[in-house]
Each structure stands twice: as C-alpha cells, then as structure tokens.
mmJSON file of the N, C-alpha and C atoms, coordinates in Angstrom:
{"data_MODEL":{"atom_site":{
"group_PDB":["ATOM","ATOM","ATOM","ATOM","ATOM","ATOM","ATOM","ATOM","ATOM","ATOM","ATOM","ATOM","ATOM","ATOM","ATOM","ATOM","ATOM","ATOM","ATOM","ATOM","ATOM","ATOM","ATOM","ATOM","ATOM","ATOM","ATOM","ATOM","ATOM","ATOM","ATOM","ATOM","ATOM","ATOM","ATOM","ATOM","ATOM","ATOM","ATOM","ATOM","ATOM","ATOM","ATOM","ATOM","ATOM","ATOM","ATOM","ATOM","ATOM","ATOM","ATOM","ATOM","ATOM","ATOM","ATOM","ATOM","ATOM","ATOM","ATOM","ATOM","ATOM","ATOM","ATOM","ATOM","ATOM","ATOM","ATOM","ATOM","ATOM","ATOM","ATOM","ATOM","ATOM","ATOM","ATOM","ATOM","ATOM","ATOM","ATOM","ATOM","ATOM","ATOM","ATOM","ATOM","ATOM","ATOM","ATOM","ATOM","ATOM","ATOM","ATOM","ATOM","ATOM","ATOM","ATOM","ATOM","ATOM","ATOM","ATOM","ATOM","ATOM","ATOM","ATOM","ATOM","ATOM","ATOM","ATOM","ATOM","ATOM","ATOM","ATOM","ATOM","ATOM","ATOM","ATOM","ATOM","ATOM","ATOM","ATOM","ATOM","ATOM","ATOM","ATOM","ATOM","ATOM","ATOM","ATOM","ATOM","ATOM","ATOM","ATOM","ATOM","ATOM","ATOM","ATOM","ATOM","ATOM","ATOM","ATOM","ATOM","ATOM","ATOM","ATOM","ATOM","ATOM","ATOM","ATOM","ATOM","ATOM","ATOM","ATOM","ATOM","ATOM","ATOM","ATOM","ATOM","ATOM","ATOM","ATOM","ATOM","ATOM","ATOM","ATOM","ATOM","ATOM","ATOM","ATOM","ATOM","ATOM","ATOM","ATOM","ATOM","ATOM","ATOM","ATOM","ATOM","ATOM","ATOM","ATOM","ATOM","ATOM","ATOM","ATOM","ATOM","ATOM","ATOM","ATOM","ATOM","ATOM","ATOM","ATOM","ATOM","ATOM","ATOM","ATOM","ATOM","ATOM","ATOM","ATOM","ATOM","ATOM","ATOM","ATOM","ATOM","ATOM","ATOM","ATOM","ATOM","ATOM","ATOM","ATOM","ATOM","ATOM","ATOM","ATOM","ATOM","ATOM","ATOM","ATOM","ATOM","ATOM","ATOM","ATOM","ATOM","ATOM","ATOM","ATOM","ATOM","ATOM","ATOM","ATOM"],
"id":[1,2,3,4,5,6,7,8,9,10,11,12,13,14,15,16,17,18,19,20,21,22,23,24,25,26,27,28,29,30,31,32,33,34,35,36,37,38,39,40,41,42,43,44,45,46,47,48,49,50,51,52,53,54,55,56,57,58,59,60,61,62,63,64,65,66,67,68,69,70,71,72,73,74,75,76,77,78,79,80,81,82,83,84,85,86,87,88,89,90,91,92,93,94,95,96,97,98,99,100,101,102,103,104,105,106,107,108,109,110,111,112,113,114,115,116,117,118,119,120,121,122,123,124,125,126,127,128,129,130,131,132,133,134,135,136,137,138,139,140,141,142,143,144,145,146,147,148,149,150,151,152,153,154,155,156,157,158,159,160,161,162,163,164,165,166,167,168,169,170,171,172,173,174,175,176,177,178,179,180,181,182,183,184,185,186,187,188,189,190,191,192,193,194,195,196,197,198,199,200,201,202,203,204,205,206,207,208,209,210,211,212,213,214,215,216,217,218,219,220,221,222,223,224,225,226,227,228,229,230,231],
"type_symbol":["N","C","C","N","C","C","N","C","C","N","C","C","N","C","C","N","C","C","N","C","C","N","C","C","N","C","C","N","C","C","N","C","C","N","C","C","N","C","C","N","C","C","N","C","C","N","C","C","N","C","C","N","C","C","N","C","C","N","C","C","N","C","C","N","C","C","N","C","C","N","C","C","N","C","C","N","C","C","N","C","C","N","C","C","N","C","C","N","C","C","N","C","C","N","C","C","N","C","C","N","C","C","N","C","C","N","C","C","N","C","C","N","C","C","N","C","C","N","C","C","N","C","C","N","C","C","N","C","C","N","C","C","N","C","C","N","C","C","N","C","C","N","C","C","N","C","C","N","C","C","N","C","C","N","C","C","N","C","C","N","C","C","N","C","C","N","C","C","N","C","C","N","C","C","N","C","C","N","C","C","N","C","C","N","C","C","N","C","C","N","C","C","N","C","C","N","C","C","N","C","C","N","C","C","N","C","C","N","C","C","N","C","C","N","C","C","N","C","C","N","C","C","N","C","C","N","C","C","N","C","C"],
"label_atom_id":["N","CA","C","N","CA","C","N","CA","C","N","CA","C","N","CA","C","N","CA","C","N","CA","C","N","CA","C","N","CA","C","N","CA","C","N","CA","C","N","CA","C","N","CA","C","N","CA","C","N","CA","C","N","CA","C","N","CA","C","N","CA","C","N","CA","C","N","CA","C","N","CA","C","N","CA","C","N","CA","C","N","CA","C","N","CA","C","N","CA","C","N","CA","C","N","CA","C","N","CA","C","N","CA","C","N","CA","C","N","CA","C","N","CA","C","N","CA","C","N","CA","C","N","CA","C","N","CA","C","N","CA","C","N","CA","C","N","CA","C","N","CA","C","N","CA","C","N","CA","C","N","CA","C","N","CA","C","N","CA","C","N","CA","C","N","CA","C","N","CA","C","N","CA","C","N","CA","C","N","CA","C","N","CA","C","N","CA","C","N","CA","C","N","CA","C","N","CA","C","N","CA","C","N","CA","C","N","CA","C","N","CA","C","N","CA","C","N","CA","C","N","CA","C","N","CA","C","N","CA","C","N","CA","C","N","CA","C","N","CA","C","N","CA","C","N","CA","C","N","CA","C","N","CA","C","N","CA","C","N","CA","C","N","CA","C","N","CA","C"],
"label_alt_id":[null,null,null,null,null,null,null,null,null,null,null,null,null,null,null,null,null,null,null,null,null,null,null,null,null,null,null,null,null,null,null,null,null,null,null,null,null,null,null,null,null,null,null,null,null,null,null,null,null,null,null,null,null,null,null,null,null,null,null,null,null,null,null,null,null,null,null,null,null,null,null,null,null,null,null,null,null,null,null,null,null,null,null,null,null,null,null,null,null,null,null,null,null,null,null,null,null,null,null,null,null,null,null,null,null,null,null,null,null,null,null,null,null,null,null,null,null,null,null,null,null,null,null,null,null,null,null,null,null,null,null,null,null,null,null,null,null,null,null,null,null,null,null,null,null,null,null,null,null,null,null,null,null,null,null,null,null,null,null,null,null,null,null,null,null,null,null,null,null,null,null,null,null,null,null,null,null,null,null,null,null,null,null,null,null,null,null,null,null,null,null,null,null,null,null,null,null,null,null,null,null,null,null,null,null,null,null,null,null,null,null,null,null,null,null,null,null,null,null,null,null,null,null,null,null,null,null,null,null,null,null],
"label_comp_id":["UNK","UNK","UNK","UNK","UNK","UNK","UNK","UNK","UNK","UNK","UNK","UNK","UNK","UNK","UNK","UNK","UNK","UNK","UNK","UNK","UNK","UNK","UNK","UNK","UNK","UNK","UNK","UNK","UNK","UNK","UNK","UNK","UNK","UNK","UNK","UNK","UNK","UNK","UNK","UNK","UNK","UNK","UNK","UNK","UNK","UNK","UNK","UNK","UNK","UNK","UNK","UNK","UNK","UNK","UNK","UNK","UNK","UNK","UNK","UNK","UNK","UNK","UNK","UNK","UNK","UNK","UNK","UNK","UNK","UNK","UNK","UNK","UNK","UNK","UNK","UNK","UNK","UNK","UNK","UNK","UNK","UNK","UNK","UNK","UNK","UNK","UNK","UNK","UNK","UNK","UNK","UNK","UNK","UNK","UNK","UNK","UNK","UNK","UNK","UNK","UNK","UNK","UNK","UNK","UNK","UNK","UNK","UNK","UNK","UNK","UNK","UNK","UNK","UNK","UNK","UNK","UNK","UNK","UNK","UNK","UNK","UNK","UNK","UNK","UNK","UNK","UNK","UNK","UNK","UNK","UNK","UNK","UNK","UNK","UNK","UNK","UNK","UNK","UNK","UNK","UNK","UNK","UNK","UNK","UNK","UNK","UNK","UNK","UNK","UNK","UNK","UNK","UNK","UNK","UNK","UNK","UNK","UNK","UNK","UNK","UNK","UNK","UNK","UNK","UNK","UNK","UNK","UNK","UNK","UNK","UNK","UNK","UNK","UNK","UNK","UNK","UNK","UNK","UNK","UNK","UNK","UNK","UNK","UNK","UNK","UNK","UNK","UNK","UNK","UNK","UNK","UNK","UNK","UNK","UNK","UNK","UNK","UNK","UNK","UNK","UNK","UNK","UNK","UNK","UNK","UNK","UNK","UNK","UNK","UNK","UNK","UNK","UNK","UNK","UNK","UNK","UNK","UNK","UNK","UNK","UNK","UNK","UNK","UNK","UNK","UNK","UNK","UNK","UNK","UNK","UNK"],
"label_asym_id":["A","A","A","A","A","A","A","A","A","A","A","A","A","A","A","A","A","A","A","A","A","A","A","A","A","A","A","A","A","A","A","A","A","A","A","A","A","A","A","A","A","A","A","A","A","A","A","A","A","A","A","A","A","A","A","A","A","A","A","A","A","A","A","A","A","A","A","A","A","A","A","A","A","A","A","A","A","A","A","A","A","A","A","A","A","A","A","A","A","A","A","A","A","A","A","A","A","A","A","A","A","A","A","A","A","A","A","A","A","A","A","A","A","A","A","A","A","A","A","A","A","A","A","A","A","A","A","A","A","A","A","A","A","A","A","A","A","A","A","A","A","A","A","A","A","A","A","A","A","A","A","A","A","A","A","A","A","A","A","A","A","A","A","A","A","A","A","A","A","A","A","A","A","A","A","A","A","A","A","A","A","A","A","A","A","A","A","A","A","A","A","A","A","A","A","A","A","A","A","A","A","A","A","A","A","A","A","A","A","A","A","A","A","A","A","A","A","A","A","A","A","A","A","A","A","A","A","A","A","A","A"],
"label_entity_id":["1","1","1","1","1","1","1","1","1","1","1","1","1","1","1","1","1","1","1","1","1","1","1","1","1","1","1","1","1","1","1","1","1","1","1","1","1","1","1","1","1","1","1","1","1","1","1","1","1","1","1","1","1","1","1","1","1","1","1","1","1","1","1","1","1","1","1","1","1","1","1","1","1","1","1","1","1","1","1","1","1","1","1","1","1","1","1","1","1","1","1","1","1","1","1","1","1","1","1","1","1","1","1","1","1","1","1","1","1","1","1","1","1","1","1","1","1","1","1","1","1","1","1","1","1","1","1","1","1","1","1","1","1","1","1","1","1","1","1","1","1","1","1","1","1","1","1","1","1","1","1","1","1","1","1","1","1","1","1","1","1","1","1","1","1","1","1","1","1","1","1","1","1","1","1","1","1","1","1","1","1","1","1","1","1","1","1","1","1","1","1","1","1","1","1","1","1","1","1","1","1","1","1","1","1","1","1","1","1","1","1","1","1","1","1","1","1","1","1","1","1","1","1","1","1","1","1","1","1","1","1"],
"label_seq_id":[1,1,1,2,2,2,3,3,3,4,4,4,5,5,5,6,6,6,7,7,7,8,8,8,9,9,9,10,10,10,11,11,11,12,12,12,13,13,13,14,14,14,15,15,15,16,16,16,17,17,17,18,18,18,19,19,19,20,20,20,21,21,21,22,22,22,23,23,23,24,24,24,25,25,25,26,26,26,27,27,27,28,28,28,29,29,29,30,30,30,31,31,31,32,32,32,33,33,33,34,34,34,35,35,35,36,36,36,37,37,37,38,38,38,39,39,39,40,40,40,41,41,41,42,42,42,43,43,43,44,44,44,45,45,45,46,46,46,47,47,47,48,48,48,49,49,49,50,50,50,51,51,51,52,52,52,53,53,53,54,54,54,55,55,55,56,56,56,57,57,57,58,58,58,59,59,59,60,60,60,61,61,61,62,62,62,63,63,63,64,64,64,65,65,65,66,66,66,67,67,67,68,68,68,69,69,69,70,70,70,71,71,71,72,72,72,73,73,73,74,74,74,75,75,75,76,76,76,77,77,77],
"pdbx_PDB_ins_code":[null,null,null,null,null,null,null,null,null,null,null,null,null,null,null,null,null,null,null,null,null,null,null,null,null,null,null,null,null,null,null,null,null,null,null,null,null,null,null,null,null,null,null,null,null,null,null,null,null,null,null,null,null,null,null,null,null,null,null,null,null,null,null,null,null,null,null,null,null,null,null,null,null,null,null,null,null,null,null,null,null,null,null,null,null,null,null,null,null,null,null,null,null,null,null,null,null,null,null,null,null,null,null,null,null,null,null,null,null,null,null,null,null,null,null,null,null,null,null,null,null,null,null,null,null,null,null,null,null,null,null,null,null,null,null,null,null,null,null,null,null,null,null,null,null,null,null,null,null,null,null,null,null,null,null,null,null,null,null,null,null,null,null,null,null,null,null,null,null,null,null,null,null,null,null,null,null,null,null,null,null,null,null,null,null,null,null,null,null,null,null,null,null,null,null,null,null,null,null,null,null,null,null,null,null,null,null,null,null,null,null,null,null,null,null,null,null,null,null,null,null,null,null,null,null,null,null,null,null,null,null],
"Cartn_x":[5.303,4.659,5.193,4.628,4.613,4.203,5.19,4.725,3.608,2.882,1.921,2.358,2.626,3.4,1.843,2.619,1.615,1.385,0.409,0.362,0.42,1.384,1.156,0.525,-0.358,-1.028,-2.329,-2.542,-2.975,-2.014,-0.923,0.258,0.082,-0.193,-0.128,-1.634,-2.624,-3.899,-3.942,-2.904,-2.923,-2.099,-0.566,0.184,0.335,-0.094,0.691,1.829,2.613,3.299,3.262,4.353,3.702,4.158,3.452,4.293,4.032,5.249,5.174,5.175,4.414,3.862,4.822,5.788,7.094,8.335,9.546,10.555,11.342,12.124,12.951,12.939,14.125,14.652,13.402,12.402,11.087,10.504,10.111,9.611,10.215,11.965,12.857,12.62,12.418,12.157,10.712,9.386,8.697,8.472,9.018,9.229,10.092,11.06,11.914,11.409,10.785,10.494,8.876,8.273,7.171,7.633,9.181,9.503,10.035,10.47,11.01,9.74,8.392,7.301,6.796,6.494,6.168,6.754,8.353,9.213,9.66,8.89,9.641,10.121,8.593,8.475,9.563,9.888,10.78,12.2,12.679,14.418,14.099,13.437,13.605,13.212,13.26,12.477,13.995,12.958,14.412,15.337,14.898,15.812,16.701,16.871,17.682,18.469,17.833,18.892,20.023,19.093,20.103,21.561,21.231,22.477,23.415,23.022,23.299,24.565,24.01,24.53,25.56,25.156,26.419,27.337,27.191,28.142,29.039,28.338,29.309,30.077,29.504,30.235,31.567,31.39,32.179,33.106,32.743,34.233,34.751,34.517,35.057,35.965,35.375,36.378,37.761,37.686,38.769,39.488,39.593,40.435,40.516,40.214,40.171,41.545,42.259,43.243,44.256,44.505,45.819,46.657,47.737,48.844,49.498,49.251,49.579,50.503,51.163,52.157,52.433,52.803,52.956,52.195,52.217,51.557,51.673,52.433,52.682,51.924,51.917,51.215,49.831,49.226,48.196,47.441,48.816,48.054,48.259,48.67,48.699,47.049,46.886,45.26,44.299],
"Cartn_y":[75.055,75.969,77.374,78.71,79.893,80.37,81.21,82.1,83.811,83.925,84.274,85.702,86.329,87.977,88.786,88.798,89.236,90.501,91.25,92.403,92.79,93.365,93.669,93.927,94.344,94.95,93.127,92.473,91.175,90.615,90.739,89.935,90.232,91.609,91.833,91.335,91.397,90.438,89.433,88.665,87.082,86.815,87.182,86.923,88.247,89.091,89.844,89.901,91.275,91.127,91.192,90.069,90.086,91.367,92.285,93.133,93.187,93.272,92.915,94.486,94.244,94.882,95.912,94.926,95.657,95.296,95.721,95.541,94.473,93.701,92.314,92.941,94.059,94.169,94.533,94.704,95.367,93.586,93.58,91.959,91.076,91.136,90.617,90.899,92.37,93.095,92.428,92.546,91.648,90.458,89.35,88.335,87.948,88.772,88.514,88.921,89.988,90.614,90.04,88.856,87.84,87.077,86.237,85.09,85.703,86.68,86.885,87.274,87.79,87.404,86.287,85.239,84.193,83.371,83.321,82.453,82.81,84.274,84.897,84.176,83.179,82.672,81.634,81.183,79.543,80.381,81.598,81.933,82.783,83.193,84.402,84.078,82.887,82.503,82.841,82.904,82.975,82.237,80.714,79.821,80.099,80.231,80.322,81.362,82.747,83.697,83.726,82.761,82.642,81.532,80.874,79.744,80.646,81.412,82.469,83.143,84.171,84.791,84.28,83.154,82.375,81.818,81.336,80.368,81.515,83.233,84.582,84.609,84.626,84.818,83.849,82.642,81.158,81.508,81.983,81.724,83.566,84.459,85.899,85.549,84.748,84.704,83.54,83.094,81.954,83.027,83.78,84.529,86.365,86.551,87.987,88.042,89.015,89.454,88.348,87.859,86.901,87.656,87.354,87.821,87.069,87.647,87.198,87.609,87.999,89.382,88.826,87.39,87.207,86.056,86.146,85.462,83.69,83.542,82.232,81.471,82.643,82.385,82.195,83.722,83.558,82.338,81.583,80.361,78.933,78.93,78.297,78.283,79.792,79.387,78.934],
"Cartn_z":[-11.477,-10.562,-10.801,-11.075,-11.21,-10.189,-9.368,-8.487,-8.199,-7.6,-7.92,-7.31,-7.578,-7.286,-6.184,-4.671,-3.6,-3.488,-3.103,-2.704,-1.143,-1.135,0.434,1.235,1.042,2.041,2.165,1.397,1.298,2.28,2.211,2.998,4.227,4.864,6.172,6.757,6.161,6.639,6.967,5.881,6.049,7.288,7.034,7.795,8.839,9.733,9.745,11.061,10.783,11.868,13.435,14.325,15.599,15.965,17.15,17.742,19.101,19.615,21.54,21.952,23.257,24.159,24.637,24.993,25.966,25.418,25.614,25.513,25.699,25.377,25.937,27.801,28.23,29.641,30.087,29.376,31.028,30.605,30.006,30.125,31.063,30.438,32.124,33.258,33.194,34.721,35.272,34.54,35.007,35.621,34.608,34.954,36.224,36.234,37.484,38.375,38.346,40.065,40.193,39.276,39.398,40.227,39.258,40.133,41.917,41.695,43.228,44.37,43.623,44.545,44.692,44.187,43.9,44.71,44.999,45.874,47.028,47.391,48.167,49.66,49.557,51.193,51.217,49.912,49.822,49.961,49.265,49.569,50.479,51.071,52.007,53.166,53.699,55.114,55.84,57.409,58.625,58.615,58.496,58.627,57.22,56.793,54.939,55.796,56.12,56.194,56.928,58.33,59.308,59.02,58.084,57.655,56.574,56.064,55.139,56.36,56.725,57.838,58.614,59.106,60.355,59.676,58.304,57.18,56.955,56.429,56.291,57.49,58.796,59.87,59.982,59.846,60.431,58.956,58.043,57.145,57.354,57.459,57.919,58.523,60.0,61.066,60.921,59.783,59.546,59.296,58.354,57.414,58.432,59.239,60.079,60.941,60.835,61.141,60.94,59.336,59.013,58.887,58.941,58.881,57.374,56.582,55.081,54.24,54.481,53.767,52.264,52.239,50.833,49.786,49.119,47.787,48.591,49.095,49.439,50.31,51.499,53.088,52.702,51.653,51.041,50.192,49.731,49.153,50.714,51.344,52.463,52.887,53.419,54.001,53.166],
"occupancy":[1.0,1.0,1.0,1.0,1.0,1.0,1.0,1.0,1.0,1.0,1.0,1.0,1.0,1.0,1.0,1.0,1.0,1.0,1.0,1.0,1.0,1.0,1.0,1.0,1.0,1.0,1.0,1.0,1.0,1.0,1.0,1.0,1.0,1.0,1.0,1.0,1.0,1.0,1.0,1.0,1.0,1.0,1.0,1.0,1.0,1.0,1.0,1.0,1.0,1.0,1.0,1.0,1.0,1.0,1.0,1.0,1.0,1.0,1.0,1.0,1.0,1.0,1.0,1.0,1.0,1.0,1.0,1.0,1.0,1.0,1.0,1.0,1.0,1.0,1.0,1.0,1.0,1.0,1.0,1.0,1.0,1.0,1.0,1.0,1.0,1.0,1.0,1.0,1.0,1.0,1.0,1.0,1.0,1.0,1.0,1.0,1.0,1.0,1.0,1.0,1.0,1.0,1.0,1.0,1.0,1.0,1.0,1.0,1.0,1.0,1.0,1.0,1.0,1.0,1.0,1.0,1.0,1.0,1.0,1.0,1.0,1.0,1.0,1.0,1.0,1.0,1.0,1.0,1.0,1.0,1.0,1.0,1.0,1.0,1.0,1.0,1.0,1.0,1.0,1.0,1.0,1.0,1.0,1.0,1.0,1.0,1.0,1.0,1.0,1.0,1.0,1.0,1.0,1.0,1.0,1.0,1.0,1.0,1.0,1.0,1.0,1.0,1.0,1.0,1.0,1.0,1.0,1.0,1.0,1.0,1.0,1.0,1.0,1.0,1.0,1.0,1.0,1.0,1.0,1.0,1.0,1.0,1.0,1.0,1.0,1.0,1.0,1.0,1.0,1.0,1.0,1.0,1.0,1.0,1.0,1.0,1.0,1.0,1.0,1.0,1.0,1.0,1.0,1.0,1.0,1.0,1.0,1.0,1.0,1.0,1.0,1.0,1.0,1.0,1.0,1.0,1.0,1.0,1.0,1.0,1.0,1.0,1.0,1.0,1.0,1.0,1.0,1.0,1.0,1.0,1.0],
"B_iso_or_equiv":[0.0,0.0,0.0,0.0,0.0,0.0,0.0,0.0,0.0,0.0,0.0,0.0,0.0,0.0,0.0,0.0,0.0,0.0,0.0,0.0,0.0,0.0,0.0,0.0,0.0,0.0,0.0,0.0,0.0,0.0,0.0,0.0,0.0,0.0,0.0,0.0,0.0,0.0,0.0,0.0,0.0,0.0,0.0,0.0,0.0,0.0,0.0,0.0,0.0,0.0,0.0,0.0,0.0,0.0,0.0,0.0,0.0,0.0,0.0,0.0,0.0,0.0,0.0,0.0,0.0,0.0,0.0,0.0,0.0,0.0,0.0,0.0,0.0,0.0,0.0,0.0,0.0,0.0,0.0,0.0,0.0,0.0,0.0,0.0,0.0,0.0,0.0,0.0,0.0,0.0,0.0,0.0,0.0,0.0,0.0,0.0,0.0,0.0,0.0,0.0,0.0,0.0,0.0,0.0,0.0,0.0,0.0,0.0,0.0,0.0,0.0,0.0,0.0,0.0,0.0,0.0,0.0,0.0,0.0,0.0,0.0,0.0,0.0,0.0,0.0,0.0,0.0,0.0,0.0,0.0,0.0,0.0,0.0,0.0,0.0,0.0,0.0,0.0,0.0,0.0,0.0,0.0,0.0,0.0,0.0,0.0,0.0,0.0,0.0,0.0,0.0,0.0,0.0,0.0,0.0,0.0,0.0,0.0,0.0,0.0,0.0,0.0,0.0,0.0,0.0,0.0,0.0,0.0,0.0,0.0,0.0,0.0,0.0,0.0,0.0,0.0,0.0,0.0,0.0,0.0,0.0,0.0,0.0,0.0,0.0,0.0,0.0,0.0,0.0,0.0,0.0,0.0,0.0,0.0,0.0,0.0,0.0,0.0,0.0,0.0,0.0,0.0,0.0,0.0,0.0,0.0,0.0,0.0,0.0,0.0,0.0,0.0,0.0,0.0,0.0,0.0,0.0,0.0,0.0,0.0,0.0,0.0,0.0,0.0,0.0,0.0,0.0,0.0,0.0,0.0,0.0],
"pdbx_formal_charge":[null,null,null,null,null,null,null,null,null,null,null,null,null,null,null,null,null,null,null,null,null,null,null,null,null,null,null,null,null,null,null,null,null,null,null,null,null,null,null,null,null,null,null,null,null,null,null,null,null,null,null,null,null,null,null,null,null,null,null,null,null,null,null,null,null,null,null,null,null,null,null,null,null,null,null,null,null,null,null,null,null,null,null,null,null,null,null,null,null,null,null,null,null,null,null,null,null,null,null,null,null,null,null,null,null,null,null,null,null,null,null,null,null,null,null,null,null,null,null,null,null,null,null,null,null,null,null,null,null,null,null,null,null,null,null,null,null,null,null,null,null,null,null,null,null,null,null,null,null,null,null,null,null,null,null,null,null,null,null,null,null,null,null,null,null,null,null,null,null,null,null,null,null,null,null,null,null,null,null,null,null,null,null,null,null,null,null,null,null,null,null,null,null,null,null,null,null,null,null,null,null,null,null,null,null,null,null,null,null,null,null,null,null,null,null,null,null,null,null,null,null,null,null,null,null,null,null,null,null,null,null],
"auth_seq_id":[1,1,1,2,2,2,3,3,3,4,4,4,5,5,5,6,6,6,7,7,7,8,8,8,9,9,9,10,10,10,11,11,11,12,12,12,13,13,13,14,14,14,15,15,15,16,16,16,17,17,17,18,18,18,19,19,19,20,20,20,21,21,21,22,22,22,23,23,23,24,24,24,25,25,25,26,26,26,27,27,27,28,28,28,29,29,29,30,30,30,31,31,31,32,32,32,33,33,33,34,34,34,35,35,35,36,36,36,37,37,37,38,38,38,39,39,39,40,40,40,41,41,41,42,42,42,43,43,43,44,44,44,45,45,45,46,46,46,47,47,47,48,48,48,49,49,49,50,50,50,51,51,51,52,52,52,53,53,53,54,54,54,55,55,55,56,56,56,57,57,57,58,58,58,59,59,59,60,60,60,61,61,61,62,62,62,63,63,63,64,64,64,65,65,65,66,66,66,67,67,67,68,68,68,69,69,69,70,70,70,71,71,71,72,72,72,73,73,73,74,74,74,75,75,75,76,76,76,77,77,77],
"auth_comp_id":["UNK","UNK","UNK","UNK","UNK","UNK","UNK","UNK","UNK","UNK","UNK","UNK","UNK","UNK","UNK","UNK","UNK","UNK","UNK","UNK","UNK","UNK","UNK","UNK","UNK","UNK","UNK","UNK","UNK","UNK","UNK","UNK","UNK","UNK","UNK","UNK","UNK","UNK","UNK","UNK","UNK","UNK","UNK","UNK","UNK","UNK","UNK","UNK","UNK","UNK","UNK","UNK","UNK","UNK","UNK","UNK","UNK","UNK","UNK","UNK","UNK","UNK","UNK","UNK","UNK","UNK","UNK","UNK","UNK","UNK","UNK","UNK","UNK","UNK","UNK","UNK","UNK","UNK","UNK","UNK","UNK","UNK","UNK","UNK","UNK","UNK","UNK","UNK","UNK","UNK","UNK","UNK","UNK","UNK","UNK","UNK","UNK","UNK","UNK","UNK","UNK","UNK","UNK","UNK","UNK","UNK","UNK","UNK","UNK","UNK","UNK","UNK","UNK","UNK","UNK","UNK","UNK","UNK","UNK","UNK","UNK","UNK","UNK","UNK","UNK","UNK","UNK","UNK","UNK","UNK","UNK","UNK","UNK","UNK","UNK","UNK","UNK","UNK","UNK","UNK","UNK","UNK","UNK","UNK","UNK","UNK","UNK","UNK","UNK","UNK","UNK","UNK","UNK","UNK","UNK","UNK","UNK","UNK","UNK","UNK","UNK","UNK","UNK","UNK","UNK","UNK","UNK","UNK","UNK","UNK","UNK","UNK","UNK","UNK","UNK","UNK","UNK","UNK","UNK","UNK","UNK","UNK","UNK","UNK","UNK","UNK","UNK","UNK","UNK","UNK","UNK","UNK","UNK","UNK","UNK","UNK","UNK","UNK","UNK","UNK","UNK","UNK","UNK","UNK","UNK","UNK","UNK","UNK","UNK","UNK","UNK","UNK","UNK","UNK","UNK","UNK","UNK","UNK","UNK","UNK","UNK","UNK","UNK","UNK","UNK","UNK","UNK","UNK","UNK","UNK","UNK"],
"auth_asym_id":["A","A","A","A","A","A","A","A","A","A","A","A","A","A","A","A","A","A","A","A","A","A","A","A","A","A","A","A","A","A","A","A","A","A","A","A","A","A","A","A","A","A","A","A","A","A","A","A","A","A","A","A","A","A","A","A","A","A","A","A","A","A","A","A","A","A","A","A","A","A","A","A","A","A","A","A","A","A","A","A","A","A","A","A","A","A","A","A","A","A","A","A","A","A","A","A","A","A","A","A","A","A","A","A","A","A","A","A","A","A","A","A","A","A","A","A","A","A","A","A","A","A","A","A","A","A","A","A","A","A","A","A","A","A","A","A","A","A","A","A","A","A","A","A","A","A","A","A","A","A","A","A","A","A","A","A","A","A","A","A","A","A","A","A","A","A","A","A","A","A","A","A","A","A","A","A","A","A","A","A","A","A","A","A","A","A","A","A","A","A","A","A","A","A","A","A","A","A","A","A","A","A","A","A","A","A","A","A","A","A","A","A","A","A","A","A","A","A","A","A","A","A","A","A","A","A","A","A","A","A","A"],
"auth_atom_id":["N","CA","C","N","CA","C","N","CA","C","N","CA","C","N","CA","C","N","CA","C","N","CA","C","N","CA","C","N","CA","C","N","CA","C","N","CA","C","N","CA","C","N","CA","C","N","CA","C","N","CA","C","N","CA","C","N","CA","C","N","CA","C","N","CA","C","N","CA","C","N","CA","C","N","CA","C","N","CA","C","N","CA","C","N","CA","C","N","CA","C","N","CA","C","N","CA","C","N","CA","C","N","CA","C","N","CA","C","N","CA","C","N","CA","C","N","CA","C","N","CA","C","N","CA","C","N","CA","C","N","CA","C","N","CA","C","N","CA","C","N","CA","C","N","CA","C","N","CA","C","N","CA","C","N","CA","C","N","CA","C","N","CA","C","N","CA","C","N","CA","C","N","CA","C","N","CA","C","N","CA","C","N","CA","C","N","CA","C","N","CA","C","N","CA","C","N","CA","C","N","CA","C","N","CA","C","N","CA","C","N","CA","C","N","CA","C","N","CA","C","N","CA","C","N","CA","C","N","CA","C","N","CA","C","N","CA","C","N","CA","C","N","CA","C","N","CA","C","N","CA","C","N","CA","C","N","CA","C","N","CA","C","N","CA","C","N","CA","C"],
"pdbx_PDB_model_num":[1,1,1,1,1,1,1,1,1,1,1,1,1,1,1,1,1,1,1,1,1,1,1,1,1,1,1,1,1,1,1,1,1,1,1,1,1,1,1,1,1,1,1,1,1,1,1,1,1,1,1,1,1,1,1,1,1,1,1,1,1,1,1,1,1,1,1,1,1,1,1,1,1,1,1,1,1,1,1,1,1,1,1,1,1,1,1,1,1,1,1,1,1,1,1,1,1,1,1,1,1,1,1,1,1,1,1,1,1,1,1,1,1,1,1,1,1,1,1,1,1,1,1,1,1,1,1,1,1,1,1,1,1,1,1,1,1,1,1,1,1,1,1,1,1,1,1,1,1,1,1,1,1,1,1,1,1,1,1,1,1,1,1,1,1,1,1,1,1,1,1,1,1,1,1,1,1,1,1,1,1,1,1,1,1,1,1,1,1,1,1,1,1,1,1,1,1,1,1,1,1,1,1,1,1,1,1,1,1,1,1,1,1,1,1,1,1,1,1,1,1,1,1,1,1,1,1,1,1,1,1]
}}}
C-alpha cells in the first residue's frame, strides 16, 4: 500500500475542523446556571432552607461563647 499524498484544502472538505461556539467557562457558566434553573424548586424549597438554617443555628450554639484557650480544650469539644 502507497500512500496517496492529500491536499489540503480536499482535507478540510472531507474532514473538516470542529469549531465551538463558546468557550469551555461560558459553556460551564451556561450549563450551570441551566442546572440551577431547572432544580431550583427541588434545592431551594422552604422546607430545605429551613433545616439548612436551624442545623446552622443548633451547631453555632454548641460551640458560642467556649471558653477554649488551648489546643487541647479545643480538641475536647
């Protein structure tokens, strides 16, 4: 078999090159701020936030005004 020496510009007809629209990070940016409309109602409902919220609250208040002074006490709580 002898290879058959291409001309380019034949090459870019046949095969040619892909070229994208947008960038990798705006494509990300798309896609992400798709998925975050798309789900918005499933992570962003009341009930989610409010377990969110009171779980921040209930562990704050474990750890609010300790008295910790050293590396030790600190690994205690």
């Amino acid at each position: 078999m002898v290879s058959v020496p291409q001309d380019e510009a034949l090459k870019d007809k046949v095969c040619p090159q892909r070229q994208w629209g947008a960038r990798w990070d705006e494509q990300f940016s798309i896609l992400f701020w798709r998925g975050i409309k798309e789900r918005r109602h499933d992570y962003f409902s009341w009930l989610r936030i409010t377990q969110v919220l009171s779980t921040a609250i209930i562990l704050g208040l474990l750890w609010w005004q300790s008295d910790a002074k050293n590396p030790k006490d600190l690994q205690d709580q």
